[in-house]
N, C-alpha and C positions, 0 to 999 in steps of 0.2 A: 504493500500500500504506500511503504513510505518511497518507493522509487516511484509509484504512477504519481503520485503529487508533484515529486518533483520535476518530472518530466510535463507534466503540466502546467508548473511552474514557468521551465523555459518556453513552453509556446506560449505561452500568457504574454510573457516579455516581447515574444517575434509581433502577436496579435496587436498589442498595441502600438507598434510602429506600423501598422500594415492593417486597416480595417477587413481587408478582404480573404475570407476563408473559404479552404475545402476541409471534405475532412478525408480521414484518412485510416487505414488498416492498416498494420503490417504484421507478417505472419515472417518466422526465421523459420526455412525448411533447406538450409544446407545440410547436409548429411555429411561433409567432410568433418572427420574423428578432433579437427582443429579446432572446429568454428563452433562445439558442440553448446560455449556459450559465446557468446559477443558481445560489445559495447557499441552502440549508435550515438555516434554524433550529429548535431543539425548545425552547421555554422558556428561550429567552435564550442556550442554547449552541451553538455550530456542526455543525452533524450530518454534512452533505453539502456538500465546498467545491467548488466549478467542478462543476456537476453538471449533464455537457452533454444534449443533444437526444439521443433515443432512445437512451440509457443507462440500467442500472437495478441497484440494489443485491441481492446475495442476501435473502435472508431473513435475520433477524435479531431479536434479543429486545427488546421494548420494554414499558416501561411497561404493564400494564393497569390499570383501578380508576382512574385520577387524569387529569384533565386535560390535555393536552398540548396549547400553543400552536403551531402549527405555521406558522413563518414562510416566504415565501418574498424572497428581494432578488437583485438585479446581480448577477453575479459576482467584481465588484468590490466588491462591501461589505465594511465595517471592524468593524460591529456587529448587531446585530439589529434598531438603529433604523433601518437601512439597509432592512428588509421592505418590500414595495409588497403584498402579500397574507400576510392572517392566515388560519390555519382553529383553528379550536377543537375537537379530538378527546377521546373517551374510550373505550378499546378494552378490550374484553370478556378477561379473564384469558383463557389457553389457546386461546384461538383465531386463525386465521392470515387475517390482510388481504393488499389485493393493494390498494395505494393508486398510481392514474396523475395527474400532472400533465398538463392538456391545458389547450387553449383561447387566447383570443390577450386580452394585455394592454387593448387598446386594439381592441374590435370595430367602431367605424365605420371603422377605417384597414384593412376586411378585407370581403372576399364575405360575406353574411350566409348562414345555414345555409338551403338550400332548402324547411327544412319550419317554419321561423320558429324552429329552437331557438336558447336564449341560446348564444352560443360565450367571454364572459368568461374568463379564464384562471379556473380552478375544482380542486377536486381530485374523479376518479373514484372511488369506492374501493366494495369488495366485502369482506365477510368471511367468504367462504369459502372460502378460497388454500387450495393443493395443492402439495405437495412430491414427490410420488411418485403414483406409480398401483396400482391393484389388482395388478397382472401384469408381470412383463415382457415380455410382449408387447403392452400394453394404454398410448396416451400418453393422458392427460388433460390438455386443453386447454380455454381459458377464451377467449372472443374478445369484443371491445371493437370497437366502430366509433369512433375516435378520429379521423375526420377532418371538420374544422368546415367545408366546403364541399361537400359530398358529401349526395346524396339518402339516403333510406331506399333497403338493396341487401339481394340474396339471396347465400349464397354456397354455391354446390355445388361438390361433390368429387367429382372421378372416379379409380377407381381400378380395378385388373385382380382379379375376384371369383375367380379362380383361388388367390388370396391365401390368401380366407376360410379354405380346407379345412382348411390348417394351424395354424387356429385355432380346433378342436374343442373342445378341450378348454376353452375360455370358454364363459360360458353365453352365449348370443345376446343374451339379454336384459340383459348389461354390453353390447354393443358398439353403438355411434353413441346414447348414451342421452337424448335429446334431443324435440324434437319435427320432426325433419325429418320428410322424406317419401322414398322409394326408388324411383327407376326401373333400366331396364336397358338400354343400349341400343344394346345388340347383345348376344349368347352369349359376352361376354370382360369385356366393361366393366360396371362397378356405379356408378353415381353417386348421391349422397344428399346430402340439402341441410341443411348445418349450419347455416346462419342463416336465418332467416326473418321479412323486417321489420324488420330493424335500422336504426334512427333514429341520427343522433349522440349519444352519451353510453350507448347501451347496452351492454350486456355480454351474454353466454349464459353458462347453465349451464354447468359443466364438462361437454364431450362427453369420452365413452371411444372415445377413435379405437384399431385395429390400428397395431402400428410398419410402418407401409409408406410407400410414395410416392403422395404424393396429387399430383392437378394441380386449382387453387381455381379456379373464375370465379367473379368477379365481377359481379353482375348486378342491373338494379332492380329493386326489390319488388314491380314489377309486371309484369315483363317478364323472364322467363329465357331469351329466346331473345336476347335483346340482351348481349352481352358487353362487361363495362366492361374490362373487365382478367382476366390469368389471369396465375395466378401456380404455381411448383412449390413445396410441402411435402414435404419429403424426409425423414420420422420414422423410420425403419427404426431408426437408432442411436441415438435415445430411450427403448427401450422401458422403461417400469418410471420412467418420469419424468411431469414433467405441464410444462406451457407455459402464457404468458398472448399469445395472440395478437391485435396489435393494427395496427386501419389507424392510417396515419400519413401527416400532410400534405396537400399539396391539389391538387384534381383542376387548378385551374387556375392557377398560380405565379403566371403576369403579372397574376391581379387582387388577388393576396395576398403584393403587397410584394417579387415575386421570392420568396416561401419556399421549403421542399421540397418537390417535387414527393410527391405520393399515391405511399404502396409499405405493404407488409404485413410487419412483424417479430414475431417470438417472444422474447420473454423467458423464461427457464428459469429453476431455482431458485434456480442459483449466483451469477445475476446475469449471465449470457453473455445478449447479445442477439444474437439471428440475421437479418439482412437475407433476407427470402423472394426468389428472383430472380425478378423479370418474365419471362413468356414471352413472345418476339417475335414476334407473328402473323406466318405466314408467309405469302409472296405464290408459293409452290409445291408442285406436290405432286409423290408420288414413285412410278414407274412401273416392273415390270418386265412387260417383252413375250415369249411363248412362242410357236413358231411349231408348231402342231400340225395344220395341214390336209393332211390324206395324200393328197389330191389328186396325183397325179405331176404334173400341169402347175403344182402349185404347188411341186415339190420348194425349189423357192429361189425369191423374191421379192426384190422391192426394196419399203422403204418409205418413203413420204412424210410431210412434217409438216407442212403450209403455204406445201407449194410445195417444202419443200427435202427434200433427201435426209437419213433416219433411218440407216436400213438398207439396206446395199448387200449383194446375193446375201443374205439371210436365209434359213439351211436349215432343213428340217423337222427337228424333234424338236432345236433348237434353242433359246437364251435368251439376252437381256440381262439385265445385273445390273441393279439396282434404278436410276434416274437422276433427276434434276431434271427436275418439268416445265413449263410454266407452268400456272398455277391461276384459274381465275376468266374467263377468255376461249376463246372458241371453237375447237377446234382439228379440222381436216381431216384424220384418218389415209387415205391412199391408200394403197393395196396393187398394184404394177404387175408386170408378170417382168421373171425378173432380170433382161432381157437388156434396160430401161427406156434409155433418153437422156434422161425428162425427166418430170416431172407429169403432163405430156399423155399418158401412157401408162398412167396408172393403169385400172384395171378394174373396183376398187369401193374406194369411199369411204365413211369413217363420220365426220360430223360428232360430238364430246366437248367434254364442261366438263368439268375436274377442278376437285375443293373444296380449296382451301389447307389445306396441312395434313395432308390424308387420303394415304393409300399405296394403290396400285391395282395388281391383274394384270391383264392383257390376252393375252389365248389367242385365237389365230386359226387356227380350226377350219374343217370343212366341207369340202365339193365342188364347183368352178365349176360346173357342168352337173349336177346333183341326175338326171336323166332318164339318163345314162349312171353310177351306179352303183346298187346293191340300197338299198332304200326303208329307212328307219328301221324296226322292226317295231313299235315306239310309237306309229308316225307321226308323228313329230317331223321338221320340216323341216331340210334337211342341207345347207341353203346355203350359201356359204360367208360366213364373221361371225365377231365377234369376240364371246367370252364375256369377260366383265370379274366382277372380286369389288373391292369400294370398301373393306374395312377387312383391307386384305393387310399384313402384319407379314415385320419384316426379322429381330425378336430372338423368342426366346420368352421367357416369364416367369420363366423360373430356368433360373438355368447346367445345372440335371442333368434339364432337358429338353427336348425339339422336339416342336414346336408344328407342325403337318401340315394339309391342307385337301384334298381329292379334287375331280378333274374328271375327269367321264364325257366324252372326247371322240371316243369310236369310233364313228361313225354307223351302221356297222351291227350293232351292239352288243344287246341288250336291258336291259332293267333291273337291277341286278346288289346285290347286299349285298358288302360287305366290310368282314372281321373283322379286326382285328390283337392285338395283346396291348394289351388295357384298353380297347379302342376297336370301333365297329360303327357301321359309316355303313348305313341298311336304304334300299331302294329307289330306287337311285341311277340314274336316266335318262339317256338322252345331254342333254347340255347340260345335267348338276345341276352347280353348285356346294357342295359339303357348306360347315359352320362348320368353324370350327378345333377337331381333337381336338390330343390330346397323347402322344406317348410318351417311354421310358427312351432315353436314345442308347446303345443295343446291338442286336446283332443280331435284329433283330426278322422277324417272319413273313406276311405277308398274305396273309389268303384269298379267293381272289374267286366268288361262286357265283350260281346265280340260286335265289330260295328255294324257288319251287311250280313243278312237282313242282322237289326238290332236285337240282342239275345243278353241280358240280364246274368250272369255268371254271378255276382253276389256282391254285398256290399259288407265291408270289416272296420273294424274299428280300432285306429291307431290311435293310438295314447303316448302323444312323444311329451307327456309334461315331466318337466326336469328332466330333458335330454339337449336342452342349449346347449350350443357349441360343440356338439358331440355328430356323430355318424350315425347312418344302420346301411344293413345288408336286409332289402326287402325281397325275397325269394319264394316264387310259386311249388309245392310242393307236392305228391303225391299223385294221386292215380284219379283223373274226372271216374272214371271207370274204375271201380275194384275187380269189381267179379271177371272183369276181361283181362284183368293183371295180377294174375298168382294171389288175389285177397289181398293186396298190398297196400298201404296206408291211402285214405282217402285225401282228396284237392285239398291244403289250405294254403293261408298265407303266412308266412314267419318272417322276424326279422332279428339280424343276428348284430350286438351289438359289440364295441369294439374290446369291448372286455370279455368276452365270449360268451355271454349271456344270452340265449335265443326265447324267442318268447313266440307265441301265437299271437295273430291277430285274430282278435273273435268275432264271427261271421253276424251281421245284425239277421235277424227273422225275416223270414220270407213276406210275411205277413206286414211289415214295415218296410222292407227292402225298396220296392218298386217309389214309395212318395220319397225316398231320401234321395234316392239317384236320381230321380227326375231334377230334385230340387236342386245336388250337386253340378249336374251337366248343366242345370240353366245355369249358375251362379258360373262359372268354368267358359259358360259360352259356347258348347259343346253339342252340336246335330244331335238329334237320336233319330231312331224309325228312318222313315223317310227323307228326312229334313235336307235340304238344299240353306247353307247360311251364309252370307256376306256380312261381316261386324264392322260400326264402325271404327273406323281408324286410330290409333290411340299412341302419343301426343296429340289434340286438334283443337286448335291452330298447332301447328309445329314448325320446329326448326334445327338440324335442317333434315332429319329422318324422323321416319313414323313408321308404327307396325302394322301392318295389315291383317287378320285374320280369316279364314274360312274356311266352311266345314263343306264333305260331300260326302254322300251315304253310302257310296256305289265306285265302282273303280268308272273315272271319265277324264274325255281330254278337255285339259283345263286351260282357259287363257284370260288372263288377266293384265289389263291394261290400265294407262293414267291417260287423260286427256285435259289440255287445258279446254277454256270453253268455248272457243270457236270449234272444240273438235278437233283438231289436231293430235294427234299421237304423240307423250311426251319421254313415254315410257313402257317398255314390256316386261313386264314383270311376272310371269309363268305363259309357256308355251308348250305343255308336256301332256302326256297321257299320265296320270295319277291313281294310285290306289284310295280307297275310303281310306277316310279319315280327318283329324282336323292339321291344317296347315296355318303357319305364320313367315309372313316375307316380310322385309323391309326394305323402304321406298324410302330414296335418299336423292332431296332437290336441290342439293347443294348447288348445282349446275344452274337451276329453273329462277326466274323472279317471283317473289314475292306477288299472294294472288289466288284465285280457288281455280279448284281445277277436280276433275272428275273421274273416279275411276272403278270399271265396270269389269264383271267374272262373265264367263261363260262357259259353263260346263254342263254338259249334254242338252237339255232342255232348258236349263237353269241360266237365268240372265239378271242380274241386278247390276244396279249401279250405285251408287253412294258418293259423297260430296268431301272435300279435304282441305284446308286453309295450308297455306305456306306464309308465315311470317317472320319475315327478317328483318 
């Protein structure tokens, strides 16, 4: 405290000769073993005393209009003559710099920069610093590649797009304002590439990141499948702030004096530096197993893993919790009965790799003898096999909801829709996998039906109260038919929770069944019977996408179109032959002016049209 005083002190002194300020940042990110602290001079007076390795002052008022010498010396200097580096600055009234020290004293005693840049001890600096963001939900950040041994690298962010929703009310066009580029990849995850090309000594624009949790790789400019490094950015408790994010130190220590090793810190406005934590790749991944083959010769199983025993008596309609597994090497699951003494008893075996890192279900379905029960009516083969999903999740994205995924595993089943509140999985097979929907943790309703002609399969009742932020495994089970399948467990629905707890869903009465679904599919939006539906639009007005919705009873070819109102065609938006069921497309006028405009389905007999606002 007592050195910020007095460094405030001498700009006090400069200020009053010189009405005209900026202010100013500076962050020390030399990584030379010399400079680990340093003394800052301004003009002969001491500004900054012991001003260690990635530390950095708040913002603060300095001088503009006039010259200023900016020295750098030892930590141990007595005066200014003590400097080993001068910079000569004159900073623009009113405006805000972000000035880094980088670079190493002495560059033959160090790795030279792989793409030939000078690495000289130097100063960075930008005059465009930020103190705040548009929003408070919005962080602006600055990023620097400050590490003098280091290639030109890419840095993407991945982050859960579930996020986004709740940040409607920004216009899209503040958030990521950069020149990245967007993938997706997978229906959960958004990744976007904040740097692109960055050399040592660069900087990027201020990006306007969302306050959420990002995870960084690292990667070279010419290779993004190649990971240097991943690191977490944890912004959530930023919001309405801005950062200067910068690499620091060097990829390789032992050729650079023993320095610091390469990491990623944020400097914020008050002068708080954040150390980003390294994420440790991991050498496993994480597995929960469901035992769903209604098989009665499989009622219980043993399972194997390489020989050794997993699972002893494993029962149907059963689960493990989630477990370590190893990742990256071949592994032998055997499946023997219970009643096993060894490997050698196993019956069917599936050689796996799991990826480090990744989270896996494994559901082992089916029938030993396919020829002794009733045939898929799909035709889908009903062997018995294990159905796997590779991006299976233990949490959901917010404490006030679960996150849910269906498996069709009833072989003699047929294709089935199901509805819940906020949620519609359409044409679900035996052996589908759906993605992850989402629902409220309350008592929730699911309708199970097949859609053409409309056929009522039954309605259950989910109970996710006190399962916020938590998962399930929603899995169709058993035999529609017993008597035509060895007497084998009858249809329900289960749902296997990540701690291995399976629970039934219990079927509402036949006698109640039909007003609940009715009421579910209206509230859902959802054709039944017959029904031909076009919904309206929803943003409307919007800007600058909107979703369209509709339903068809019957497999037809569907086309749907936008038209402003002279009629003109502005847009096609489905041109296909379609199975029943309900569909949602989005209609994006980025392109179009502000304005209404018209847009009409036509599938087989069915013609509606409906009315859409664009405002910008």
């Amino acid at each position: 405290m007592k050195k910020l005083l007095f460094a405030l002190f001498v700009l006090t002194s400069f200020i009053t000769l010189n009405a005209q300020t900026a202010r100013l940042q500076v962050i020390h990110n030399a990584a030379d073993p010399l400079a680990s602290q340093v003394d800052v001079y301004v003009n002969g007076g001491l500004l900054l005393d012991n001003f260690a390795f990635r530390t950095a002052t708040p913002f603060i008022d300095v001088p503009a209009g006039v010259l200023l010498n900016i020295g750098i010396a030892p930590y141990t200097s007595t005066s200014v003559n003590d400097t080993i580096k001068n910079f000569g600055v004159t900073l623009t009234a009113n405006k805000k710099y972000v000035v880094v020290a980088n670079g190493v004293i002495d560059p033959s005693g160090f790795a030279p920069n792989p793409n030939g840049l000078d690495i000289s001890f130097t100063l960075f600096a930008r005059d465009n610093g930020k103190e705040q963001s548009l929003s408070n939900k919005i962080v602006e950040i600055m990023i620097l590649h400050g590490s003098t041994d280091a290639p030109t690298v890419d840095v993407l962010a991945s982050f859960n797009r579930n996020f986004v929703g709740a940040l409607s009310d920004i216009n899209s066009t503040d958030l990521f304002a950069s020149d990245e580029t967007f993938s997706s990849d997978n229906s959960q995850s958004f990744k976007v590439k904040l740097v692109n090309d960055a050399s040592y000594g660069d900087f990027t624009r201020y990006l306007k990141l969302p306050a959420l949790n990002y995870k960084l790789d690292i990667t070279p400019g010419d290779d993004n499948n190649v990971i240097v490094a991943t690191f977490n950015a944890d912004l959530r408790t930023l919001g309405g702030g801005a950062a200067v994010v910068f690499a620091s130190g060097f990829l390789n220590p032992g050729a650079n004096q023993n320095g610091p090793a390469f990491g990623l810190f944020a400097a914020l406005p008050n002068g708080t530096v954040i150390a980003l934590p390294q994420v440790v790749q991991p050498t496993t991944a994480r597995l929960q197993v469901i035992h769903n083959a209604a098989d009665p010769l499989a009622d219980q199983v043993d399972v194997y893993v390489n020989g050794g025993l997993l699972l002893d008596n494993f029962a149907f309609r059963t689960a493990t919790p989630y477990i370590d597994v190893p990742a990256g090497v071949t592994l032998n699951i055997g499946v023997a009965p219970f009643n096993s003494t060894s490997v050698n008893d196993t019956i069917k075996n599936f050689p796996v790799i799991f990826d480090a890192g990744k989270t896996y279900v494994a559901i082992a379905n089916g029938v030993l003898t396919p020829s002794n029960f009733t045939p898929n009516p799909d035709g889908k083969s009903i062997a018995f096999t294990l159905f796997a999903k590779a991006d299976a999740k233990e949490t959901s994205f917010s404490s006030d909801i679960v996150e849910l995924f269906a498996v069709h595993g009833s072989t003699d089943a047929p294709s089935v829709n199901i509805v819940g509140a906020g949620f519609l999985l359409n044409g679900v097979s035996y052996g589908d996998i759906s993605g992850y929907t989402f629902a409220r943790p309350v008592l929730n309703r699911v309708v199970v039906f097949i859609p053409s002609p409309f056929t009522l399969v039954g309605v259950y009742n989910a109970d996710l109260t006190g399962l916020g932020g938590s998962t399930a495994v929603v899995f169709a089970s058993g035999f529609v038919n017993p008597a035509g399948n060895q007497n084998g467990a009858a249809f329900g629905l289960f749902a296997a929770l990540p701690n291995g707890t399976v629970v039934q869903l219990p079927q509402v009465s036949p006698a109640e069944a039909s007003d609940i679904a009715n009421k579910i599919l209206a509230e859902n939006n959802v054709a039944k019977l017959e029904d031909f539906n076009l919904s309206q639009n929803y943003p409307n007005p919007f800007n600058p996408s909107t979703r369209i919705n509709y339903s068809i009873p019957q497999n037809s070819f569907v086309s749907l179109k936008v038209y402003d109102v002279l009629g003109n065609e502005v847009a096609n938006l489905v041109d296909e032959q379609q199975s029943a069921g309900k569909y949602e497309v989005i209609f994006d006028g980025s392109n179009l002016a502000s304005g209404i405009y018209l847009y009409t389905i036509k599938a087989g007999d069915f013609t509606s049209t409906k009315k859409l606002v664009l405002m910008k």
